[in-house]
PDB file of N, H, CA, C and O in Angstrom:
ATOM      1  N   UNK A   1     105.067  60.980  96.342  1.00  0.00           N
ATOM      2  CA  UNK A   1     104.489  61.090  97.670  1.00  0.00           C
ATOM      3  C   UNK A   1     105.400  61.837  98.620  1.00  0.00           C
ATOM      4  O   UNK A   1     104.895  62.749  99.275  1.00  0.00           O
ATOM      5  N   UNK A   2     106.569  61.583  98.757  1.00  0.00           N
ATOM      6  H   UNK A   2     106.979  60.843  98.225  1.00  0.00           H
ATOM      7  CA  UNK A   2     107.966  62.059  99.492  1.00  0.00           C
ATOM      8  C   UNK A   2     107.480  63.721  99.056  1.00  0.00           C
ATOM      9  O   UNK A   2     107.089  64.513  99.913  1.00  0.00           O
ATOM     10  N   UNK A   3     107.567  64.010  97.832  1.00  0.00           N
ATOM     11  H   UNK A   3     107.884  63.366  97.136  1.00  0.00           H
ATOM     12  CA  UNK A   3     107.319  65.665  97.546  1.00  0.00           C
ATOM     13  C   UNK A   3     105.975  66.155  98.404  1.00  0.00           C
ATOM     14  O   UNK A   3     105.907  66.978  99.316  1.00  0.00           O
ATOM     15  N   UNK A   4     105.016  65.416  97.830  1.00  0.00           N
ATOM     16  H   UNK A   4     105.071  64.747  97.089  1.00  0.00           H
ATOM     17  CA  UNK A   4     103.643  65.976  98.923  1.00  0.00           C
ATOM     18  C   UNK A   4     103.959  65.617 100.140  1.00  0.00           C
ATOM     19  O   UNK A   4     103.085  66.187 100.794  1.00  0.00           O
ATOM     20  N   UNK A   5     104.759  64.938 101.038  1.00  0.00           N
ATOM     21  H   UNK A   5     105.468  64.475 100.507  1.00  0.00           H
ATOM     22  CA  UNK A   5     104.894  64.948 102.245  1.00  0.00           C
ATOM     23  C   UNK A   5     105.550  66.089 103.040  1.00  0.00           C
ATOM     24  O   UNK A   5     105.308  66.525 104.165  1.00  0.00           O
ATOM     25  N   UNK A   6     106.714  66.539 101.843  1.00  0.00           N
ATOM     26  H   UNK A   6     106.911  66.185 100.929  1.00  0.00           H
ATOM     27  CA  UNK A   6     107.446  67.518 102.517  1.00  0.00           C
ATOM     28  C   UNK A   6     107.041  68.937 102.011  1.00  0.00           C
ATOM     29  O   UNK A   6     107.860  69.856 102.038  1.00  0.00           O
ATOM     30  N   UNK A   7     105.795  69.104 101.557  1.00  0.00           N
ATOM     31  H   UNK A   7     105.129  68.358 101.535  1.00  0.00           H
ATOM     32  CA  UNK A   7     105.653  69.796 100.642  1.00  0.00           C
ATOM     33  C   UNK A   7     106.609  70.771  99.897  1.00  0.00           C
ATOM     34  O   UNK A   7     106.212  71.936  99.899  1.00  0.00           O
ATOM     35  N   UNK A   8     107.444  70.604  99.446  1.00  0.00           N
ATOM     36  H   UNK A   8     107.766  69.657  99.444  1.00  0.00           H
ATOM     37  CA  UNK A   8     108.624  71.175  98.008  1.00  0.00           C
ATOM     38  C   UNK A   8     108.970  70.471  97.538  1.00  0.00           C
ATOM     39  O   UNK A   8     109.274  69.301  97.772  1.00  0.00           O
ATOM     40  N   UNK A   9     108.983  71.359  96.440  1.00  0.00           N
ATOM     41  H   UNK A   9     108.736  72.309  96.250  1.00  0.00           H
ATOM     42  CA  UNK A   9     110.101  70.352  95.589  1.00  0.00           C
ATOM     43  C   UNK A   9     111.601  70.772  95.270  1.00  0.00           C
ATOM     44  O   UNK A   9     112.267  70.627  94.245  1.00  0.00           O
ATOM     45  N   UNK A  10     111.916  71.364  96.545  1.00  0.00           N
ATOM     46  H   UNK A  10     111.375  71.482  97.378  1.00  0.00           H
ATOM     47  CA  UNK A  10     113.664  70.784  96.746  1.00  0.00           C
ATOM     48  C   UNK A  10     113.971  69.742  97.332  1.00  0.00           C
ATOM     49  O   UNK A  10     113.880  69.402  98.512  1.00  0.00           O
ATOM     50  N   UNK A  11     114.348  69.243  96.425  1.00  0.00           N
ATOM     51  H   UNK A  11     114.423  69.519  95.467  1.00  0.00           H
ATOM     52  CA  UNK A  11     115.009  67.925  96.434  1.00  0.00           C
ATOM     53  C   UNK A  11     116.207  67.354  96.623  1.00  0.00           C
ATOM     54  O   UNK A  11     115.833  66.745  95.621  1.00  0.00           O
ATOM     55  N   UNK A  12     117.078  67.007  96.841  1.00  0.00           N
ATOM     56  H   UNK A  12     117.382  67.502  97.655  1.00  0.00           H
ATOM     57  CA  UNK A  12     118.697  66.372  96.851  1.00  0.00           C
ATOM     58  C   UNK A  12     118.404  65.613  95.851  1.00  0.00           C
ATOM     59  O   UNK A  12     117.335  65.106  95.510  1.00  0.00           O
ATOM     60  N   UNK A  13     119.969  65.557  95.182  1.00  0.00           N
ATOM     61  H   UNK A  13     120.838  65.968  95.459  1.00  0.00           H
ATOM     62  CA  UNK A  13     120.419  64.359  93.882  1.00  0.00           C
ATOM     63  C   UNK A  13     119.806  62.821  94.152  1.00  0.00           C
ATOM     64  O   UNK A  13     119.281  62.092  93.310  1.00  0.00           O
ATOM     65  N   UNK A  14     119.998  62.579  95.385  1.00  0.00           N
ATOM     66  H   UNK A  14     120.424  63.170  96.069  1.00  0.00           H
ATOM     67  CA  UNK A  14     119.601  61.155  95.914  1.00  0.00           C
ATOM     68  C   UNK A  14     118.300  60.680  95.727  1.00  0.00           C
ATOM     69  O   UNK A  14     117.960  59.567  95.325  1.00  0.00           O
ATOM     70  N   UNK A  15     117.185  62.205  96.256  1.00  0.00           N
ATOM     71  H   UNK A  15     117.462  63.109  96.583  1.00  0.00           H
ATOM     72  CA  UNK A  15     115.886  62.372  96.093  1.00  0.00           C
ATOM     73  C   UNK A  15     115.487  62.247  94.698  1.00  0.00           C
ATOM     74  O   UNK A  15     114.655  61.486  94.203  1.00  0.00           O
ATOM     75  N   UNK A  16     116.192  63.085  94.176  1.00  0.00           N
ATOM     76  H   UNK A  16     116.868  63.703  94.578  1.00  0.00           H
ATOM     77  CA  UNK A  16     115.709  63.006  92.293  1.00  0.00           C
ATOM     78  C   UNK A  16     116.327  62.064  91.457  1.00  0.00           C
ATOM     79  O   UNK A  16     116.278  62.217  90.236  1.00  0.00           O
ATOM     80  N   UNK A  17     116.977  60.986  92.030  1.00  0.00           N
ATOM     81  H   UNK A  17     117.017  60.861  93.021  1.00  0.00           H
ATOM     82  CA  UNK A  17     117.583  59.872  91.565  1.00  0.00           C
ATOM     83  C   UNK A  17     116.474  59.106  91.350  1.00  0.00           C
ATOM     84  O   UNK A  17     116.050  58.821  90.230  1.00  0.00           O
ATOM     85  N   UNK A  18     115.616  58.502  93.181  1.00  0.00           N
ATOM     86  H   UNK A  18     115.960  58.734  94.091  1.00  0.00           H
ATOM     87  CA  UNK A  18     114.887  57.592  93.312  1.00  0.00           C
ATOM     88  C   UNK A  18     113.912  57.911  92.150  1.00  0.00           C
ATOM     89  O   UNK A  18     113.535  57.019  91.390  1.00  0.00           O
ATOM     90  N   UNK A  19     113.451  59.387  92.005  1.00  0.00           N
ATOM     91  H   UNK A  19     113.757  60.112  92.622  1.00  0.00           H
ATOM     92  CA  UNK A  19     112.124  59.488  91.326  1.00  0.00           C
ATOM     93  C   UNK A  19     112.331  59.195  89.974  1.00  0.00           C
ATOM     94  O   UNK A  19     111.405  58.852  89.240  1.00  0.00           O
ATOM     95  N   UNK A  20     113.486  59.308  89.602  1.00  0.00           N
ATOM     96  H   UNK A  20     114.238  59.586  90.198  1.00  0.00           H
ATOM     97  CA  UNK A  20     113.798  59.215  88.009  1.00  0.00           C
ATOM     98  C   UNK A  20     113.197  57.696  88.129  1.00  0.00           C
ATOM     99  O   UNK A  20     112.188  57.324  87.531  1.00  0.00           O
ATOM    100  N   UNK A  21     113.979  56.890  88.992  1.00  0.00           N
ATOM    101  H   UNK A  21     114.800  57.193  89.478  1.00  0.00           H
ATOM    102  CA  UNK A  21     113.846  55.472  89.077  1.00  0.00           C
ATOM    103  C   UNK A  21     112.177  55.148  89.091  1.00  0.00           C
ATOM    104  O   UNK A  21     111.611  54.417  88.278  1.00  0.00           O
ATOM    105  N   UNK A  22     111.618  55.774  90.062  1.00  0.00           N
ATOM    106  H   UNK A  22     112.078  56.367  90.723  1.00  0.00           H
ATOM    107  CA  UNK A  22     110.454  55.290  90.590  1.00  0.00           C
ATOM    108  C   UNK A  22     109.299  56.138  88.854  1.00  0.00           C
ATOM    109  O   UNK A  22     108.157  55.696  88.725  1.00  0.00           O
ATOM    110  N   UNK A  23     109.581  56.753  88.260  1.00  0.00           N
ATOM    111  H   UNK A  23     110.508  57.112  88.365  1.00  0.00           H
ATOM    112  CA  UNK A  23     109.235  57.264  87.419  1.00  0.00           C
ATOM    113  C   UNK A  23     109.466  56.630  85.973  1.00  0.00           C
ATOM    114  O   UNK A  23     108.677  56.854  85.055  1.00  0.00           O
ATOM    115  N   UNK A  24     110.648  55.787  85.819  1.00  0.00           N
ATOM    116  H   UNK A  24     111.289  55.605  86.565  1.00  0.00           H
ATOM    117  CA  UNK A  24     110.868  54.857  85.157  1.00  0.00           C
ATOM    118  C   UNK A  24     110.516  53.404  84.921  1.00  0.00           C
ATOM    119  O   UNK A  24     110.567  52.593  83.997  1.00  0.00           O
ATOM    120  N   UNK A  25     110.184  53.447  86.028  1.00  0.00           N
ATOM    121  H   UNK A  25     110.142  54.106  86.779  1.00  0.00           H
ATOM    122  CA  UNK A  25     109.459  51.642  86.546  1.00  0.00           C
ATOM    123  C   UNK A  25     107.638  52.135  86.531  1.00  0.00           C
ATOM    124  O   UNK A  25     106.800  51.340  86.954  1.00  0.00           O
ATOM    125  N   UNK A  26     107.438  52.823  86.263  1.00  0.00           N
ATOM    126  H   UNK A  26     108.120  53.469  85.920  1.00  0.00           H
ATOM    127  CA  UNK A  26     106.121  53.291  86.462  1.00  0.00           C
ATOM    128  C   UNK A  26     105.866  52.966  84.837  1.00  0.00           C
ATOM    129  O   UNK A  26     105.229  51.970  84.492  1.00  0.00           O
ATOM    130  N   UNK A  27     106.513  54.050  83.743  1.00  0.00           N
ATOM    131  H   UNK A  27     107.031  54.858  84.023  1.00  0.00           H
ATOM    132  CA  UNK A  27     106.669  54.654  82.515  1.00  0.00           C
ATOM    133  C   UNK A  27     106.279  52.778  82.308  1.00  0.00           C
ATOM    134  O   UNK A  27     105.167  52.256  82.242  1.00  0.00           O
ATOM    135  N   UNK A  28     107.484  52.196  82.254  1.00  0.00           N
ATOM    136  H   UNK A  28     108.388  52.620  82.307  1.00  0.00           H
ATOM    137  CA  UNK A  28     107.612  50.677  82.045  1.00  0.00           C
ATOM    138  C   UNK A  28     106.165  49.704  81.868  1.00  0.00           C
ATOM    139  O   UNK A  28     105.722  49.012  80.952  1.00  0.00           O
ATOM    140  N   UNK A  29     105.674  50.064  83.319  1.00  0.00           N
ATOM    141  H   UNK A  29     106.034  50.626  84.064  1.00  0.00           H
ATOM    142  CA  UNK A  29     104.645  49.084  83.591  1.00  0.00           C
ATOM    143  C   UNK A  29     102.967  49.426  82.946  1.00  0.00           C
ATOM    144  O   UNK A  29     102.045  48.611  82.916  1.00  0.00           O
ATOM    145  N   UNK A  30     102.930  50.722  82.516  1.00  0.00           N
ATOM    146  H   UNK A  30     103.679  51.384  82.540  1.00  0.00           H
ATOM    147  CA  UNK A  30     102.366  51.068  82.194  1.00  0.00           C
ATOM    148  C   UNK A  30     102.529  50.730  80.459  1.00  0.00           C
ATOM    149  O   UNK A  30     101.543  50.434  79.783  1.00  0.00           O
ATOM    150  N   UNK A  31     103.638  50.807  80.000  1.00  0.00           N
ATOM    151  H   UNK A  31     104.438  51.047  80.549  1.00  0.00           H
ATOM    152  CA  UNK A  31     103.502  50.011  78.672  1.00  0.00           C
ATOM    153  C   UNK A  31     103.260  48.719  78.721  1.00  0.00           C
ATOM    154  O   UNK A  31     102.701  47.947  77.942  1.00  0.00           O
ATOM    155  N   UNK A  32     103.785  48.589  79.797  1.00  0.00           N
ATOM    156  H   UNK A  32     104.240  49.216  80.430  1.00  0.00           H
ATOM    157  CA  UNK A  32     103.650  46.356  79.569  1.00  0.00           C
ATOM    158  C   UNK A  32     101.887  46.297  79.654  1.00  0.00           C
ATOM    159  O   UNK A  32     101.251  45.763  78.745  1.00  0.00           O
ATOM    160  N   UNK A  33     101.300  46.828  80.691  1.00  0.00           N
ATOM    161  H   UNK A  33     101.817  47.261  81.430  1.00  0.00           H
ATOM    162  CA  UNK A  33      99.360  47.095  80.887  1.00  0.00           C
ATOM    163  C   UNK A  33      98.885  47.280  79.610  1.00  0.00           C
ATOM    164  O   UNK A  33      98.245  46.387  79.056  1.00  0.00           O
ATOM    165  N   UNK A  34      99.180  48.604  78.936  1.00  0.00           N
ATOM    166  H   UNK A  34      99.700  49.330  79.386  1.00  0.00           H
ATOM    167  CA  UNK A  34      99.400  48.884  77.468  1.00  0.00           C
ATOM    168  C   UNK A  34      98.822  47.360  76.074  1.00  0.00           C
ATOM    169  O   UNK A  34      97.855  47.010  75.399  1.00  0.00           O
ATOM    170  N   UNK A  35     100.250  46.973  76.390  1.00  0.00           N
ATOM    171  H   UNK A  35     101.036  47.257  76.939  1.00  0.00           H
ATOM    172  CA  UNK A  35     100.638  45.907  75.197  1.00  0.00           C
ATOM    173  C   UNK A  35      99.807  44.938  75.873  1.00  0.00           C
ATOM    174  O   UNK A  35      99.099  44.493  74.970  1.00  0.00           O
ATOM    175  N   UNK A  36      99.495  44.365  76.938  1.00  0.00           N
ATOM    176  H   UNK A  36     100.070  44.727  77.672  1.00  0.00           H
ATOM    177  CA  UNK A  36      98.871  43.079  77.760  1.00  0.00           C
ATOM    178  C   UNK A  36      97.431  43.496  77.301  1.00  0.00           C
ATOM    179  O   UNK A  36      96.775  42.672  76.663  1.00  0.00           O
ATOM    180  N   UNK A  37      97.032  44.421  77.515  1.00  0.00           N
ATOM    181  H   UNK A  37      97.564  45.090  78.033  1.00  0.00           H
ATOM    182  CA  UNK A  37      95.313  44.806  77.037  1.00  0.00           C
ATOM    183  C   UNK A  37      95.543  44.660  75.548  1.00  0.00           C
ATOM    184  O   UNK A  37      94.990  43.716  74.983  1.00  0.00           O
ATOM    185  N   UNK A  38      96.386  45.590  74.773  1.00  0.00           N
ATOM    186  H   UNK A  38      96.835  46.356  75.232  1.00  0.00           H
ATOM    187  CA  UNK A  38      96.231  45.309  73.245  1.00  0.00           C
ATOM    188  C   UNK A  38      96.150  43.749  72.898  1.00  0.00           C
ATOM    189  O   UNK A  38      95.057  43.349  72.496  1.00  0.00           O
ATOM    190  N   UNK A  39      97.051  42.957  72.997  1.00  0.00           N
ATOM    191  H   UNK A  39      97.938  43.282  73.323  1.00  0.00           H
ATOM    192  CA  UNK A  39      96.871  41.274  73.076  1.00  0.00           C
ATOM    193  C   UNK A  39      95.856  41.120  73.018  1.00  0.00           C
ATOM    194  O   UNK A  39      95.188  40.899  72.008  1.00  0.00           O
ATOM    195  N   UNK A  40      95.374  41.240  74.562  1.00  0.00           N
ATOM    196  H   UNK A  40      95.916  41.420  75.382  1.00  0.00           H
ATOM    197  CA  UNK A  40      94.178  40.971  74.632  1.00  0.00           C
ATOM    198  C   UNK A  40      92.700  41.122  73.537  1.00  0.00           C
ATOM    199  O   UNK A  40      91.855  40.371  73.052  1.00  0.00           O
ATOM    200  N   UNK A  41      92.979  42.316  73.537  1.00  0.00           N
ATOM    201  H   UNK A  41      93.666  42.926  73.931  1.00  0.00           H
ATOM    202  CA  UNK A  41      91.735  42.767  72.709  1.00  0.00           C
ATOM    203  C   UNK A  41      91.789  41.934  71.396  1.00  0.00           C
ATOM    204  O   UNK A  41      90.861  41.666  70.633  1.00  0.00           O
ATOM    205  N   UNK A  42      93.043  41.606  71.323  1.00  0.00           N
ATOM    206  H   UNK A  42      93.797  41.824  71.943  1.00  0.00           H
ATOM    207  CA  UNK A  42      93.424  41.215  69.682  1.00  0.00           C
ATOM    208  C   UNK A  42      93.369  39.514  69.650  1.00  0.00           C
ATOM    209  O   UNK A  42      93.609  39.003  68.556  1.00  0.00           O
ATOM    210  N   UNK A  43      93.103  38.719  70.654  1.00  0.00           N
ATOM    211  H   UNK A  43      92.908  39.133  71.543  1.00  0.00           H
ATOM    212  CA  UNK A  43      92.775  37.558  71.054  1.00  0.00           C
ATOM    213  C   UNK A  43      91.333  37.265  71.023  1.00  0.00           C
ATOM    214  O   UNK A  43      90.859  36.241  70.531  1.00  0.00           O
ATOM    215  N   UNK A  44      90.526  38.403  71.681  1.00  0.00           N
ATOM    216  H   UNK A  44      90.912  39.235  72.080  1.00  0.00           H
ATOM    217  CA  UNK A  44      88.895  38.685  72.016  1.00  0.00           C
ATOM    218  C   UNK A  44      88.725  38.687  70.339  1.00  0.00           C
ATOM    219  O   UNK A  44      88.605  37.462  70.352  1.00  0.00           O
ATOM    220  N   UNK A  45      88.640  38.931  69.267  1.00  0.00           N
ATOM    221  H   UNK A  45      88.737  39.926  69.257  1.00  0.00           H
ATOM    222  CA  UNK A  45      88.166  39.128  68.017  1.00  0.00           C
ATOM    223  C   UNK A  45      88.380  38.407  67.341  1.00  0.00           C
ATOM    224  O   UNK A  45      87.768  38.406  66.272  1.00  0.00           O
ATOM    225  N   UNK A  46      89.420  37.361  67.636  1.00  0.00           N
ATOM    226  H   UNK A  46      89.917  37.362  68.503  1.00  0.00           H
ATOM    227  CA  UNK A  46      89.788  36.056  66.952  1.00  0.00           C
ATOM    228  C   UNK A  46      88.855  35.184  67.154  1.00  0.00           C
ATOM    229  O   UNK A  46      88.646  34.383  66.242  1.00  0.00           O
ATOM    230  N   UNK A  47      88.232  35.119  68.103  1.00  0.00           N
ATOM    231  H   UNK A  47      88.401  35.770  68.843  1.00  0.00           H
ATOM    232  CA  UNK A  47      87.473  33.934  68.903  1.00  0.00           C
ATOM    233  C   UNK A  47      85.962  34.165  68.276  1.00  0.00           C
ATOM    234  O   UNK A  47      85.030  33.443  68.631  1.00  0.00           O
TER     235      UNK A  47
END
């Protein structure tokens, strides 16, 4: 969002720190959604 606000993408180290971060916690949660639906589905067929 910070990039579309300022529109560029020059960035400072600090700037491309957070995103690594904020890009990493994303990557993350999106596997845990991932594996939580697979469960799921794999619970739904047992029953």
């Amino acid at each position: 969002r910070g990039v579309m606000a300022r529109e560029t993408l020059d960035v400072d180290e600090t700037s491309a720190e957070q995103i690594r971060i904020n890009n990493s916690d994303f990557t993350n949660a999106l596997r845990k959604a991932r594996s939580m639906a697979h469960d799921f589905c794999k619970e739904e067929e047992h029953d």
